[in-house]
Every structure is written in structure tokens, then in C-alpha cells.
ROBALO-232591 format. One record per residue (C-alpha): residue number from 1; residue in one letter; x, y, z. Coordinates in steps of 0.001 Angstrom, whole numbers, plus 500000, padded with zeros to 6 digits. Last residue first. Layout:
! residues N
+-----+------+--------+--------+--------+
! pos ! code !   east !  north !     up !
+-----+------+--------+--------+--------+
! NUM !    A !      X !      Y !      Z !
...
+-----+------+--------+--------+--------+
This chain:
! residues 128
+-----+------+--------+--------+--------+
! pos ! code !   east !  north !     up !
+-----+------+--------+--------+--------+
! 128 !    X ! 498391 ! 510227 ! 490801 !
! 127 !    X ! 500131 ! 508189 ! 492629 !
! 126 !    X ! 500537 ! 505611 ! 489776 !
! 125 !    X ! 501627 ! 507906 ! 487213 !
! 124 !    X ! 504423 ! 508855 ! 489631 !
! 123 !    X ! 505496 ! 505078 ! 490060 !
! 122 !    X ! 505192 ! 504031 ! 486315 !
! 121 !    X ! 509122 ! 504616 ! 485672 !
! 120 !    X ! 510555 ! 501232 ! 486115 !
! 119 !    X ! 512592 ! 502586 ! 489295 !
! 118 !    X ! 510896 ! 501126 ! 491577 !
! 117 !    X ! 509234 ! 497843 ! 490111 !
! 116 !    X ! 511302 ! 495912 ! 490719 !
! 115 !    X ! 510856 ! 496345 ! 494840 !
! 114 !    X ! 507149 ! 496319 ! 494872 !
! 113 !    X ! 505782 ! 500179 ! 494440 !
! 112 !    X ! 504353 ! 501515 ! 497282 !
! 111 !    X ! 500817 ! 503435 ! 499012 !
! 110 !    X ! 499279 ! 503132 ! 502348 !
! 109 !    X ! 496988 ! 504467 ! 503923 !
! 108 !    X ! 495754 ! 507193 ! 501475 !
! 107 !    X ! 493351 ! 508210 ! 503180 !
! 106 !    X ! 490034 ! 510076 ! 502063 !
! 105 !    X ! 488382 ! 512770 ! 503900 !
! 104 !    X ! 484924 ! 514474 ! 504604 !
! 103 !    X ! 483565 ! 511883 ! 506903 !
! 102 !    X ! 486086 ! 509305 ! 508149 !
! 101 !    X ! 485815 ! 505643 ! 507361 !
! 100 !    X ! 487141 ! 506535 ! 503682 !
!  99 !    X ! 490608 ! 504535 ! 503832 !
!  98 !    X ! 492347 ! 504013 ! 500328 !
!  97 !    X ! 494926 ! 501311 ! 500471 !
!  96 !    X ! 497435 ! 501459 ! 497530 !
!  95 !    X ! 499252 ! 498754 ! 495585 !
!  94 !    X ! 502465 ! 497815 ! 493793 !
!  93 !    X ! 503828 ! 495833 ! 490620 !
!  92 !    X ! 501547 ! 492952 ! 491320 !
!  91 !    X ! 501612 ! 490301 ! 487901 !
!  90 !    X ! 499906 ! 489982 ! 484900 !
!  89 !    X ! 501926 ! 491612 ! 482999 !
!  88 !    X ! 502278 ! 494861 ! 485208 !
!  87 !    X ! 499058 ! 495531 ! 487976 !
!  86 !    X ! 499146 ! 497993 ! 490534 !
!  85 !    X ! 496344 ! 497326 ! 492791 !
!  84 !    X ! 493585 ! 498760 ! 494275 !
!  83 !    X ! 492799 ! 497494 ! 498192 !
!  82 !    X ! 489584 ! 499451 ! 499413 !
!  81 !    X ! 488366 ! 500778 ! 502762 !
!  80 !    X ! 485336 ! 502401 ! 503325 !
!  79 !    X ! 483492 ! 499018 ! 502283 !
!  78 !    X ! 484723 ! 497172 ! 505693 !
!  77 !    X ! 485897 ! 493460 ! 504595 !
!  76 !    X ! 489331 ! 494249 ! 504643 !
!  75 !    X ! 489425 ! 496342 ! 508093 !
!  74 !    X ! 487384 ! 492606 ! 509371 !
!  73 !    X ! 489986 ! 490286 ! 507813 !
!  72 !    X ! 492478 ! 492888 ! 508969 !
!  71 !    X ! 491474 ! 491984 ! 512680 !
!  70 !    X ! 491017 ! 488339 ! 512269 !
!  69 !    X ! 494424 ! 487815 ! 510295 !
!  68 !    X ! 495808 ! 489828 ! 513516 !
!  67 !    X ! 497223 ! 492794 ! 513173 !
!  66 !    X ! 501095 ! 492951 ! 514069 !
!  65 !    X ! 501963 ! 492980 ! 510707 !
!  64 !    X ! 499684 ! 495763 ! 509336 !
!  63 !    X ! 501787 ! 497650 ! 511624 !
!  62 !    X ! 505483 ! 497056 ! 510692 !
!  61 !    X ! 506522 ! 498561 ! 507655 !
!  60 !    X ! 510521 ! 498652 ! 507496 !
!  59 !    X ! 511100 ! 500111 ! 504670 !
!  58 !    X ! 512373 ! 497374 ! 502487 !
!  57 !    X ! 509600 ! 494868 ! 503815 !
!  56 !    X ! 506697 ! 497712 ! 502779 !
!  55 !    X ! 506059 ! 496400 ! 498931 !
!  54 !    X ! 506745 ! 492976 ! 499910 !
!  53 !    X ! 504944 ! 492756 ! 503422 !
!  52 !    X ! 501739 ! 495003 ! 502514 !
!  51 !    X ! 501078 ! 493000 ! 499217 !
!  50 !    X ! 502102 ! 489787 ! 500457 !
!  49 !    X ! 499924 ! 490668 ! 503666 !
!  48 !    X ! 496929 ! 491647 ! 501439 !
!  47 !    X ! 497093 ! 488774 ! 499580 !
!  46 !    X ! 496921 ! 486614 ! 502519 !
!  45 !    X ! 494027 ! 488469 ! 504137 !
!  44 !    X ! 492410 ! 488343 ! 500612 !
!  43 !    X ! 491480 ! 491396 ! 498922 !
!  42 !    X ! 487257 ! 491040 ! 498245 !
!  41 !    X ! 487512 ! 493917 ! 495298 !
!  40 !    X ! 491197 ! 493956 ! 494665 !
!  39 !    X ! 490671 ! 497470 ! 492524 !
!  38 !    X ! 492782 ! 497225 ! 489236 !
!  37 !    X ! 495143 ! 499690 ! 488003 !
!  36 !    X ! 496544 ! 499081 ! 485021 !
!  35 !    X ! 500142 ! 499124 ! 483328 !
!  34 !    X ! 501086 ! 497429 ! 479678 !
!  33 !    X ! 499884 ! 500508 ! 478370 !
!  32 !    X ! 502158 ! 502878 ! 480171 !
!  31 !    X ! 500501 ! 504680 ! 482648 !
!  30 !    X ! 499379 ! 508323 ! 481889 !
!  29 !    X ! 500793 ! 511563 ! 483640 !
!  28 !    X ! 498067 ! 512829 ! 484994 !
!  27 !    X ! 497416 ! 516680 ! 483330 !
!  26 !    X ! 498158 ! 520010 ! 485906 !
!  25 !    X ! 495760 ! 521226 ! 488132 !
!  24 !    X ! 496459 ! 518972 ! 491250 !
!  23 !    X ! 493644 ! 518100 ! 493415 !
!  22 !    X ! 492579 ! 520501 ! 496148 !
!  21 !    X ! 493411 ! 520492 ! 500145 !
!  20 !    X ! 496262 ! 517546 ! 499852 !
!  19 !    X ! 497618 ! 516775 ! 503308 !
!  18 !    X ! 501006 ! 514698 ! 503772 !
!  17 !    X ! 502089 ! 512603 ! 506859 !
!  16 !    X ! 505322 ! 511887 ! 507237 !
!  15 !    X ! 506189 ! 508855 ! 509477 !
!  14 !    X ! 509723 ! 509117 ! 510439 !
!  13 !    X ! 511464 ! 505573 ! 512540 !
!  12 !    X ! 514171 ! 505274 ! 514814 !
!  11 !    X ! 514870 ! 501194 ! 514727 !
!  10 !    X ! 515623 ! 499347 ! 517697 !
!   9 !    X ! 517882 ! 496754 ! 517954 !
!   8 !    X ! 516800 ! 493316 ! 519197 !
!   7 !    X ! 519249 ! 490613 ! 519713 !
!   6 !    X ! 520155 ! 490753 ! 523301 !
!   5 !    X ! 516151 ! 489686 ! 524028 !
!   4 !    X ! 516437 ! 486804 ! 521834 !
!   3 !    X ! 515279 ! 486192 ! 518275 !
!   2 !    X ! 514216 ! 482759 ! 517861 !
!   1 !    X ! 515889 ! 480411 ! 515327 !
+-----+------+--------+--------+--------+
């Protein structure tokens, strides 16, 4: 059923935006051993948008949805950015975009856990 006009509530939304000027000092806490990282090194554009829409459904993450499949086929395909995944028996337990595009910075686009997996204790690890 289509949404109508009536039906549409909008949504106040924060976007933080956080700066790191030197890397952290203290130890990383370790994954568990069941937990790895993985780079997606040609992420799909379908992949990507089960990634993007599962982890960022429960907070409301809309851009990546109104890209076209054209449009993030080509941000997908650029080797600045990069897809790495969070990877629990087999399975995605979150993911992170990296964007490098601009000269003396890196990105962190995007970064979340899928919905349980929050909570499992590997999130921290992960961002680190």
C-alpha cells in the first residue's frame, strides 16, 4: 500500500560528527575468536544495501537509500572507499565504510552493529 501525503511524519534527526586528531594510546581490546573482520573487497550493491539497511533500519538511516543502485555501484567501485565487515559464524554481525577520497583524512562513514549483535559484547573491539 502506498504511503499518502497525510501519512508522512517527519522525523527530527542528530548527526554527530566526531574528530580523532591521534590514535588512542591505550591497548585494542581484542575480538573474541569466533569474531573477524573481513574487508568486502568488490561489495555488492545488494550486499551493501542489506548491510546499510539492517544495521541502519533501527536508526533511521536514510541516505544510502535514496542513492541509486547506479550511483553506489560507482561510490562502491571507487578504491578510496572500502566496505569491511564484521563477521560472527559465518554470518554479518556489522560493518564499517571507510572513505579516503579526501587528502589527509579518513572517514569513517558509516559504522553499526546488526541488531543481535548489539549487546553481544564485540562492538567496542570492533571500533577500534
Amino acid at each position: 500500500m502506498a504511503a499518502t501525503l497525510s501519512s508522512i511524519q517527519e522525523v527530527a534527526v542528530d548527526v554527530t560528527f566526531l574528530r580523532m586528531e591521534v590514535p588512542p594510546t591505550d591497548p585494542a581490546r581484542p575480538l573474541p575468536p569466533d569474531v573477524r573482520v573481513e574487508p568486502a573487497r568488490h561489495c555488492s550493491v545488494p550486499f551493501y544495501r542489506y548491510l546499510y539497511d539492517t544495521v541502519g533500519g533501527p536508526w533511521l538511516w536514510w541516505m544510502r537509500r535514496t542513492a541509486s543502485d547506479a550511483d553506489l555501484g560507482v561510490l562502491l567501485s571507487m578504491p578510496a572507499v572500502s566496505i569491511h565487515v564484521l563477521m560472527k559464524d559465518g554470518e554479518p554481525a556489522g560493518f564499517y565504510e571507510l572513505d579516503r577520497r579526501h587528502p589527509h583524512s579518513v572517514n569513517l562513514a558509516y559504522f553499526g552493529l546488526m541488531p543481535w549483535a548489539i549487546g553481544a559484547g564485540f562492538g567496542r573491539a570492533f571500533l577500534r
